[in-house]
Backbone as CSV, one residue per row, in Angstrom:
resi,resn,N_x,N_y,N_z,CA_x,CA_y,CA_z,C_x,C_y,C_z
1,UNK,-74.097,4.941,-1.831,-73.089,5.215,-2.846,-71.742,4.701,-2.337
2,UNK,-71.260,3.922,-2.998,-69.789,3.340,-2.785,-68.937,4.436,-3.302
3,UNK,-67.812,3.939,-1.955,-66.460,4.672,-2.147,-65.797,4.977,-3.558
4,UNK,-66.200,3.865,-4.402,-65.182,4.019,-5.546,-66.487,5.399,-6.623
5,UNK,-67.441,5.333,-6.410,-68.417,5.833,-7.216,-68.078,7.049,-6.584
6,UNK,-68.139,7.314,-5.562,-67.758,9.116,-4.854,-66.266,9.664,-5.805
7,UNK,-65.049,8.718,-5.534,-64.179,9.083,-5.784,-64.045,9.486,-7.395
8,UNK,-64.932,8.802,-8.196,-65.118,8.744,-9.881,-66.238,10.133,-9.712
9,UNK,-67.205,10.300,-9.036,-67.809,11.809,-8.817,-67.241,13.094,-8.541
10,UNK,-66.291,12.876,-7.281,-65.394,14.225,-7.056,-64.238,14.337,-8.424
11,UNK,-63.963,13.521,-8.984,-62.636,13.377,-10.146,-63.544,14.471,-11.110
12,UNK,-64.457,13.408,-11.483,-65.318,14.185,-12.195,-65.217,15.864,-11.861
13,UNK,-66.049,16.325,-11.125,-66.345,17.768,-10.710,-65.192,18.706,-10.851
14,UNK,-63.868,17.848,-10.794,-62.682,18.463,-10.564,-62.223,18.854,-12.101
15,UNK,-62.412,17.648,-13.370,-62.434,18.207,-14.338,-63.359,19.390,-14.869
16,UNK,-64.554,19.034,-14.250,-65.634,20.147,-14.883,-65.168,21.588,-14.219
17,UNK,-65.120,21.514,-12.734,-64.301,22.858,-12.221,-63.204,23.511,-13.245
18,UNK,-62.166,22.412,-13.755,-60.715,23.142,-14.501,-61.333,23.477,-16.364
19,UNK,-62.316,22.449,-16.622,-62.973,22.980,-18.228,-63.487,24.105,-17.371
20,UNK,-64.551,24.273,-16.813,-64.937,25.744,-16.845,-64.236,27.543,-16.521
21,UNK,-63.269,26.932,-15.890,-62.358,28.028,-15.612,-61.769,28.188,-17.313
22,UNK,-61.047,26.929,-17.553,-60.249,27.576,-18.621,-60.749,28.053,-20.180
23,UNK,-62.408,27.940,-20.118,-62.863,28.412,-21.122,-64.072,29.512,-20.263
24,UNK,-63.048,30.577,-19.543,-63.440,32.135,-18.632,-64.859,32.227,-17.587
25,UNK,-65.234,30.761,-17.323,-66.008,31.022,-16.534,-65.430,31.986,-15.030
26,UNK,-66.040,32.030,-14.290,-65.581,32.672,-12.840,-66.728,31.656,-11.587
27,UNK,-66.266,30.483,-10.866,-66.748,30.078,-9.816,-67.086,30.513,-9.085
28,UNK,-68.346,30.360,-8.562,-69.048,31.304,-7.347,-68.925,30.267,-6.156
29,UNK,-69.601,29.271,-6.619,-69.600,28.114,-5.358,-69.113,26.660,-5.637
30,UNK,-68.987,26.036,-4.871,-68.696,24.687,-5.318,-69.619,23.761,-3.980
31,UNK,-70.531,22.764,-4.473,-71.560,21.866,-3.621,-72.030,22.488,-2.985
32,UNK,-72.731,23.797,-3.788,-73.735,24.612,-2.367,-75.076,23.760,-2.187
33,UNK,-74.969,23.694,-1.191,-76.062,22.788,-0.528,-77.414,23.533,0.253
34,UNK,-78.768,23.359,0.188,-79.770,23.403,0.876,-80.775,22.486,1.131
35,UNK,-81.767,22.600,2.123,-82.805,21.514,2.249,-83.234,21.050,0.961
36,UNK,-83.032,21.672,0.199,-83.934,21.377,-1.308,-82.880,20.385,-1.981
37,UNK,-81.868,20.610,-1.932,-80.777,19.234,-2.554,-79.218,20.610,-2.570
38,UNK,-78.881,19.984,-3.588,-77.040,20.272,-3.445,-76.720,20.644,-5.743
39,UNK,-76.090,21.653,-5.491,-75.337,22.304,-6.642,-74.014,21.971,-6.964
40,UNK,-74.020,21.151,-7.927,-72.025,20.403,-7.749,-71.508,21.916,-7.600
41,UNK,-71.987,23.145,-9.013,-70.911,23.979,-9.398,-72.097,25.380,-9.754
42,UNK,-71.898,26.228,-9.074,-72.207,27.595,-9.545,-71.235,28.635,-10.099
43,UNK,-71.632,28.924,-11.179,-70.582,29.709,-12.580,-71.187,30.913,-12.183
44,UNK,-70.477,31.992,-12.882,-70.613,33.221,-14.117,-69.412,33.860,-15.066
45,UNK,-70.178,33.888,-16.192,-69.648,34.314,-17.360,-70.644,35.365,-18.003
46,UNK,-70.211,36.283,-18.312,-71.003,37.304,-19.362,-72.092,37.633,-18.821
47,UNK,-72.419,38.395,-17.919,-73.856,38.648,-17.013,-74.799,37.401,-16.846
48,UNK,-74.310,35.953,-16.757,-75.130,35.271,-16.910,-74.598,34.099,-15.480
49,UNK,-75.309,33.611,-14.650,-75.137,32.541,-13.636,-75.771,31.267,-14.331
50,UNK,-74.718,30.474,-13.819,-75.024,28.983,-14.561,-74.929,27.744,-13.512
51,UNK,-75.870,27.463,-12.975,-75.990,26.171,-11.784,-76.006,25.379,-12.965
52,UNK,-74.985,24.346,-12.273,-74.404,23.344,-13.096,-74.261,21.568,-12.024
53,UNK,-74.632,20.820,-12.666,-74.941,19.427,-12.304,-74.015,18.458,-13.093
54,UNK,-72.681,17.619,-11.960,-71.797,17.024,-12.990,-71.836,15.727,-12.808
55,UNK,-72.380,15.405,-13.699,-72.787,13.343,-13.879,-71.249,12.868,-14.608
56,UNK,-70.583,11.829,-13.525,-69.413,11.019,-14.504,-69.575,9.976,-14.245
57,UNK,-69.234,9.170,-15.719,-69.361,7.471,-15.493,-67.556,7.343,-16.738
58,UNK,-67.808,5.724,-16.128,-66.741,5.263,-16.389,-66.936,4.732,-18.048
59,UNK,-68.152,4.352,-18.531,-68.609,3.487,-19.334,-69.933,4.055,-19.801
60,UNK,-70.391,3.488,-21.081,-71.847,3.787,-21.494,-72.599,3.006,-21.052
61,UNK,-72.152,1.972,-20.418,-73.288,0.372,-20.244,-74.497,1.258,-19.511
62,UNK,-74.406,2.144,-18.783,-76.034,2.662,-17.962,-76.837,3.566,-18.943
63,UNK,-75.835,3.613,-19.892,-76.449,5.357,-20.836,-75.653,6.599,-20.327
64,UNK,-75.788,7.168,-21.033,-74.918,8.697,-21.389,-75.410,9.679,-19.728
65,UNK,-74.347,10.147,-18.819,-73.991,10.532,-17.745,-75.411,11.628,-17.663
66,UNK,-75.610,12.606,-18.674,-76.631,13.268,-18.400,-78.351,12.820,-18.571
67,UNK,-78.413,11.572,-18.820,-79.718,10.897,-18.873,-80.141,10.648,-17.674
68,UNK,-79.448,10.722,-16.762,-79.406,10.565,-15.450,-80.283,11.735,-14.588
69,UNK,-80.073,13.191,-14.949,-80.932,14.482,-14.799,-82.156,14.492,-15.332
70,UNK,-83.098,13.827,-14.541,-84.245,13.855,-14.847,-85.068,14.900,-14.581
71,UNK,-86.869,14.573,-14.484,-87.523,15.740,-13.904,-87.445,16.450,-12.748
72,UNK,-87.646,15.076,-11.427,-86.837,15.719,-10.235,-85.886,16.261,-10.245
73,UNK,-84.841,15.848,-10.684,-83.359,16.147,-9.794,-83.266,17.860,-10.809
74,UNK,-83.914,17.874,-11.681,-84.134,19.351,-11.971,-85.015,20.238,-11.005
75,UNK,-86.267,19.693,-11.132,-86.672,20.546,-10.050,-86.242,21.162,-8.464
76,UNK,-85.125,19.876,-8.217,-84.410,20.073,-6.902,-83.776,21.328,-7.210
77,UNK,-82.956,21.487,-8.579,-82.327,22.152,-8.833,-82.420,23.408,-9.128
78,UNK,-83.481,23.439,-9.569,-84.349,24.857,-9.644,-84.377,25.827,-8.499
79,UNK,-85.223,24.619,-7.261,-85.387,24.966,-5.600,-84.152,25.315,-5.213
80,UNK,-83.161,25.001,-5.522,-81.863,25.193,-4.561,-80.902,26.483,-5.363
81,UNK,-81.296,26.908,-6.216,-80.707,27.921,-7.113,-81.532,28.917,-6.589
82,UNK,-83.000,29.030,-6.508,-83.789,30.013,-5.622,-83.352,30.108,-4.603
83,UNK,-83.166,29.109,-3.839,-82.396,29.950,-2.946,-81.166,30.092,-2.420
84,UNK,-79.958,29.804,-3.480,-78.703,30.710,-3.708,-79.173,32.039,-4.083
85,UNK,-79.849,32.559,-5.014,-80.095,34.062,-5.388,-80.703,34.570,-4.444
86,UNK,-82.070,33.731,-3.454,-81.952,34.591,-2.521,-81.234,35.342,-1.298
87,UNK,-79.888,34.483,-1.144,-79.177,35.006,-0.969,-77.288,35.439,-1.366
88,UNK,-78.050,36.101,-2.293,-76.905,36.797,-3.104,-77.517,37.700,-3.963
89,UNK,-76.231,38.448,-4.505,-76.785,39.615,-5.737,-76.886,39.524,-6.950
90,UNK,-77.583,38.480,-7.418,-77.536,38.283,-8.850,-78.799,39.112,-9.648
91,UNK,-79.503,39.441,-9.119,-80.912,39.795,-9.555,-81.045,40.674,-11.057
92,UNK,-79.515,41.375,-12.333,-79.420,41.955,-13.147,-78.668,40.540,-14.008
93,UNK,-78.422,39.255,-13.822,-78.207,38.325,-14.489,-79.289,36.855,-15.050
94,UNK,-78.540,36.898,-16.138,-79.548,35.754,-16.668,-79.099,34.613,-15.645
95,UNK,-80.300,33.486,-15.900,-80.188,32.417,-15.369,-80.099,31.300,-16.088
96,UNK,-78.887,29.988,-16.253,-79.427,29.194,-16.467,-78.904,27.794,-15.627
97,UNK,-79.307,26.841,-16.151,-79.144,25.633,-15.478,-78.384,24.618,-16.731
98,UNK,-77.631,23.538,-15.966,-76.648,22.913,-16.900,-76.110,21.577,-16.649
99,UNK,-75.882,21.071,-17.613,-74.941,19.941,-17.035,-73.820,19.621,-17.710
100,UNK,-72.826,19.075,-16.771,-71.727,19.018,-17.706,-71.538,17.295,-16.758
101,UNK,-71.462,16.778,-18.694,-71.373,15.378,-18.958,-69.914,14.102,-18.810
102,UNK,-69.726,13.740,-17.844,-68.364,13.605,-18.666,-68.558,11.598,-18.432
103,UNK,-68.012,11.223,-19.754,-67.105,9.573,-19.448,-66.071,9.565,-19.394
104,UNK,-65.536,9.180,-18.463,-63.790,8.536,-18.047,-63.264,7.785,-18.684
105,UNK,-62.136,7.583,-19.282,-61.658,6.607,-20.330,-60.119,6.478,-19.896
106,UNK,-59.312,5.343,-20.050,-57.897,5.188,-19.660,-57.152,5.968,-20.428
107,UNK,-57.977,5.881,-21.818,-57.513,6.616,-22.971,-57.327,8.405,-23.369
108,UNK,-59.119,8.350,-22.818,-59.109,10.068,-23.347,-60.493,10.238,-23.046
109,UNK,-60.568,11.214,-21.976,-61.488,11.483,-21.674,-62.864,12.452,-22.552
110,UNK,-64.763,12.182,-22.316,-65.556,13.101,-23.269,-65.913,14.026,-22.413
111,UNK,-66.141,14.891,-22.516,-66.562,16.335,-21.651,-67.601,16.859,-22.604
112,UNK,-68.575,16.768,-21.816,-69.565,17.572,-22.803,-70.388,18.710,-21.910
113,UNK,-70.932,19.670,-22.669,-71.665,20.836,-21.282,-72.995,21.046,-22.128
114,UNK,-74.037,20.704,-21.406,-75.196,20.947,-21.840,-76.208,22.026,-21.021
115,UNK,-76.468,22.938,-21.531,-77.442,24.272,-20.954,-78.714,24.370,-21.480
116,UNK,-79.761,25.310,-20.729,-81.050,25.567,-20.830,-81.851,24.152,-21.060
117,UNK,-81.582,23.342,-19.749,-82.336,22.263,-19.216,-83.587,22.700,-18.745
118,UNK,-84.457,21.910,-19.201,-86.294,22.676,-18.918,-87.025,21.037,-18.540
């Protein structure tokens, strides 16, 4: 992964971090990482935890940022959320899994958040 692609990834995460705060999420973690893979963003809102996966592109030419979350990189995601809860106290909250979409534009940026990925 090139430098400029990291730096368009962390930008990214940084918007999805400030949308989710300002529409009342509460951040638990940010890139929690295990053998099983890595969590850009762990939420909660309303008794509910939301592992969240943030794809940004500059352009559509590859296809839309969340086409990118396939079967694996869910299942990683699954594995690595098991074991954030196993260690922590979530065990009276729903679970879900998410992604939040975004394209970069000079103009105006799209933010999109997509949940209950299966």
């Amino acid at each position: 992964m090139s430098f400029y692609q990291k730096n368009i990834g962390k930008l990214g995460e940084q918007k999805a971090l400030l949308f989710l705060k300002d529409n009342g999420f509460t951040i638990l973690k940010t890139n929690f990482r295990s053998r099983q893979g890595e969590i850009d963003l762990i939420a909660k809102k309303d008794r509910t935890v939301y592992f969240i996966e943030v794809k940004t592109r500059t352009s559509l030419n590859k296809g839309y940022p969340y086409e990118a979350v396939n079967k694996t990189k869910i299942f990683r995601l699954k594995k690595t959320a098991n074991y954030f809860l196993l260690k922590s106290n979530y065990k009276d909250y729903k679970l879900k899994l998410g992604v939040i979409s975004l394209v970069l534009d000079k103009e105006k940026d799209s933010l999109k958040f997509y949940d209950d990925l299966e």
